[in-house]
N, C-alpha and C positions, 0 to 999 in steps of 0.2 A: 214719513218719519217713523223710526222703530219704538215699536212700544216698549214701555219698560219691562214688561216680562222679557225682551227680546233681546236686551242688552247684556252683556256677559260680565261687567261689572259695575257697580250704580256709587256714585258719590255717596257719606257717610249722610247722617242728619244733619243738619243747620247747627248744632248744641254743640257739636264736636268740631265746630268751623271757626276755632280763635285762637292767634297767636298765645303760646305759655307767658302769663306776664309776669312780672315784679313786685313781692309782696312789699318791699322795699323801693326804692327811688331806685335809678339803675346806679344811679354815681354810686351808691353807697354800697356796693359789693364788691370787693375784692378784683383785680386783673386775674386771681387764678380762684376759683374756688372748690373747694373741697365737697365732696359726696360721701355718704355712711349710704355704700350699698349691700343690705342686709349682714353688719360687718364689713364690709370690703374696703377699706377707703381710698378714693381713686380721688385724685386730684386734674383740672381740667382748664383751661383757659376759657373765661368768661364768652368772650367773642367766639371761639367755639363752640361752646355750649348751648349756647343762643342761634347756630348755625342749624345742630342736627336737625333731622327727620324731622317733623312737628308730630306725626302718628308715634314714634320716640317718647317725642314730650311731655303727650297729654298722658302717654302712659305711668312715665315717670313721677311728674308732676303733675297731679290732675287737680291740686288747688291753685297752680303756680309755685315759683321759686319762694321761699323763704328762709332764711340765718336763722340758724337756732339749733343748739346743742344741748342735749339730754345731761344734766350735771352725774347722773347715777353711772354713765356710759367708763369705761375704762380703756384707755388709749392704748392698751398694752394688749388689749382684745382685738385692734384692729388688725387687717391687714394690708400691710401700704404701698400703692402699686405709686412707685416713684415716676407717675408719666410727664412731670412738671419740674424741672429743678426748682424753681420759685415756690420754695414750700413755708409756708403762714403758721405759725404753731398755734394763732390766736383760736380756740377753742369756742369761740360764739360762731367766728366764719365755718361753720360747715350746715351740709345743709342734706336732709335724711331725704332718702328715695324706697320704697317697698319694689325694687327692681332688681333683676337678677344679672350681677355682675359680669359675668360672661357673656348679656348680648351685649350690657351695655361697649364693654371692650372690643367686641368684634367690628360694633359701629366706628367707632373710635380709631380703631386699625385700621379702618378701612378709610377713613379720613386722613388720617394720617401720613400711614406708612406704605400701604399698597399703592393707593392713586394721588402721591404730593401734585399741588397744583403746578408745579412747574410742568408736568406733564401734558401737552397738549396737541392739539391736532391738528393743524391750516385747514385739513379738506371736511375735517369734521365742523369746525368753525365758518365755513363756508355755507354750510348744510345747512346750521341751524340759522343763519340770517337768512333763505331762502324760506328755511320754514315759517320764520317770522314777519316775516312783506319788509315793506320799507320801514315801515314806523318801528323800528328797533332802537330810536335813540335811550340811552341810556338801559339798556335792557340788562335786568343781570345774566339771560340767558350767554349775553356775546363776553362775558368776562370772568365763566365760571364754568366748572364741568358737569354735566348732567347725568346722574344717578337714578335708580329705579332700587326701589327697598319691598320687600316682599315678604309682609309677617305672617304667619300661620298661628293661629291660637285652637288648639283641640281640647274639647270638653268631653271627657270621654266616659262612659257610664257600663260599666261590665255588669251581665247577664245572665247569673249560674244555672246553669239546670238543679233542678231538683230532683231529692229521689224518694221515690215511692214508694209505701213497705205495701209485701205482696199479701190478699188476703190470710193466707197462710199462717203466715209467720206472726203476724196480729194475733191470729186466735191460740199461738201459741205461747200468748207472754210477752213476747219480743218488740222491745220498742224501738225504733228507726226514724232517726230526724228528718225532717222535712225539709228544715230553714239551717243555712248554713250557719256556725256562730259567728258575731263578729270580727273574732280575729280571724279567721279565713274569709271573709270578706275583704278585711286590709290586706291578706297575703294577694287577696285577689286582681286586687287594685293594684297593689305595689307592682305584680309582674307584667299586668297588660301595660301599665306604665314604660316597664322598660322595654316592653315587646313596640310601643311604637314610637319610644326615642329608636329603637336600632331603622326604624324605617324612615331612612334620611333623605329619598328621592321625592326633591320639589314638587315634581307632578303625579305621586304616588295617586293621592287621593282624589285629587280632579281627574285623572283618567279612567277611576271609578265610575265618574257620573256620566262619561262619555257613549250617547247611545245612538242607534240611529236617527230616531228622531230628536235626540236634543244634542243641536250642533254650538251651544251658546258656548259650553266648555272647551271644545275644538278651538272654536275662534278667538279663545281666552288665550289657551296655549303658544297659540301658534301666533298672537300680536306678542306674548312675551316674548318667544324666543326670536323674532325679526328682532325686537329693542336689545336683545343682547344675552337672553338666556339661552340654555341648551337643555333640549329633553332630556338630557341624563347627566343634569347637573344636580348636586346632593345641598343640602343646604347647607348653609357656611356657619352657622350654630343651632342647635336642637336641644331643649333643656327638660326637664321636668321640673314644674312647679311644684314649691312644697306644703305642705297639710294644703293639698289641694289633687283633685283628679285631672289636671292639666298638662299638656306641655306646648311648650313657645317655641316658636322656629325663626330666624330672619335671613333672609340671604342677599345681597346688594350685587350691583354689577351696573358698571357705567354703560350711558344709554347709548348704542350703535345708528349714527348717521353718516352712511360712508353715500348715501348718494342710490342706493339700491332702492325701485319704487315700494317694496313691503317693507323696509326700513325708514323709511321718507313717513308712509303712510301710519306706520304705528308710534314713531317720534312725533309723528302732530299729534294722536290723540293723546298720549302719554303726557305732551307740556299741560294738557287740561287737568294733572293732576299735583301741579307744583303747588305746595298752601293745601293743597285740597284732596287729602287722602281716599282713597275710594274701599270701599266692602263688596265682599260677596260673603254667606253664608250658607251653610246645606249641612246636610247628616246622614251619614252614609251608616251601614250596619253588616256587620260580616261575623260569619262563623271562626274561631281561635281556639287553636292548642296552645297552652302554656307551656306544653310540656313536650319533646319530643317522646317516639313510642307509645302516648298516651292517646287512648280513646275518648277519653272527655272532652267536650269542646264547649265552650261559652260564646254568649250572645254579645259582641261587643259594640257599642253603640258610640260615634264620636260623631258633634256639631264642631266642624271645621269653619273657623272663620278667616278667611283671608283679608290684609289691609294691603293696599298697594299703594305707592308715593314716590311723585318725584321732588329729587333733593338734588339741592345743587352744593358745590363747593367750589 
């Protein structure tokens, strides 16, 4: 049996292991309800909502769903993505998320409108009741499609060189800062920010950690892409978080069971992640020019955390 150093990615804690619930009775919410995502308001059908990702969820909602609307809030402030014709003016039915509306939307497209469930596969369906044995009565795997969700969260910490004043120049008067001020700290932050939103390749940073001796990340790689990714696939939204040194990545892609044994083999481990999102985490650290032409380079430090999860629709 491999040990867990040995596993290339490990279930989350037991804490992070619960369906989003209702701060409310369920009856008592809305068929459609409304979201204030920081401003954005994106309207959603309940039985959808209660669908997504659950790694989605808890991020969304990390005390659960609750109604409740800020009376100070001004409706004229919003911005209203008409995804619902079924629109509720009632102002108590909305319900506040600190989530960044663009992945939320990406998920959401991606439910929607890329892979409607009419979409479906005999031989792909075929597969997955093999993979399942006999005992598949009532299984939601045989009456729904199988998705893989892949978030990225970067914590990322920039590292300025300092500069030195020569003895020289000291004895001549001359005084030379040591420590940057903090607005060229924030210019600092701001640009490696954008230096690795522009770096959109899913396997950018895992192919960092890829070494002879440590083949955990190889074998990461390479079960994602049998389930249906591509080494040079980019991710399908990359944001930067705000007053925050962060940016958030997700990319989806329905799970590949055509019957090929490395696609047989990575769709059985992957259903052990339905309900049950899994982590990896590391920190990788690389020399950066912010600048082209420019000699200077900084110490850039990110703990990349990846969630992985299978979702059905």
């Amino acid at each position: 049996m491999a040990s867990k150093a040995d596993t290339p990615i490990t279930s989350v804690p037991d804490s992070y292991d619960y369906p989003v619930s209702f701060q409310q009775e369920e009856s008592e919410f809305p068929s459609v309800i409304r979201i204030d995502l920081r401003g954005t308001l994106i309207q959603v059908e309940r039985e959808l909502l209660v669908s997504l990702p659950e790694s989605i969820l808890l991020v969304m909602f990390p005390y659960g769903l609750n109604l409740g609307r800020n009376p100070m809030d001004d409706d004229s402030e919003l911005e209203l993505d008409n995804h619902s014709t079924n629109y509720d003016h009632d102002h108590d039915n909305l319900v506040y998320s600190d989530f960044n509306p663009n992945i939320f939307q990406y998920v959401l497209d991606f439910y929607v409108h890329k892979h409607p469930l009419t979409q479906t596969n005999p031989n792909e369906d075929g597969t997955l009741q093999a993979l399942l044995g006999g005992n598949h009565l009532n299984n939601p795997f045989l009456n729904k499609q199988a998705f893989i969700l892949l978030r990225e969260e970067i914590d990322y910490f920039p590292v300025p060189k300092k500069t030195r004043a020569s003895p020289q120049r000291e004895e001549d008067g001359i005084e030379l800062t040591t420590v940057e001020s903090p607005l060229d700290i924030s210019k600092i932050k701001t640009e490696c920010g954008k230096l690795l939103v522009q770096q959109k390749s899913i396997f950018h940073g895992l192919n960092r950690q890829i070494t002879q001796d440590n083949l955990a990340e190889q074998q990461l790689i390479e079960m994602l892409c049998a389930a249906g990714f591509s080494k040079d696939d980019d991710w399908g939204v990359r944001v930067a978080e705000p007053a925050r040194t962060a940016i958030v990545s997700v990319a989806m892609v329905r799970l590949r069971t055509t019957g090929q044994p490395a696609q047989m083999a990575a769709a059985q481990k992957l259903l052990l992640f339905w309900r049950k999102p899994a982590r990896k985490c590391w920190w990788d650290g690389s020399e950066v020019k912010l600048h082209e032409g420019s000699d200077d380079t900084l110490k850039l430090w990110c703990r990349r955390t990846w969630t992985l999860e299978l979702a059905l629709v």
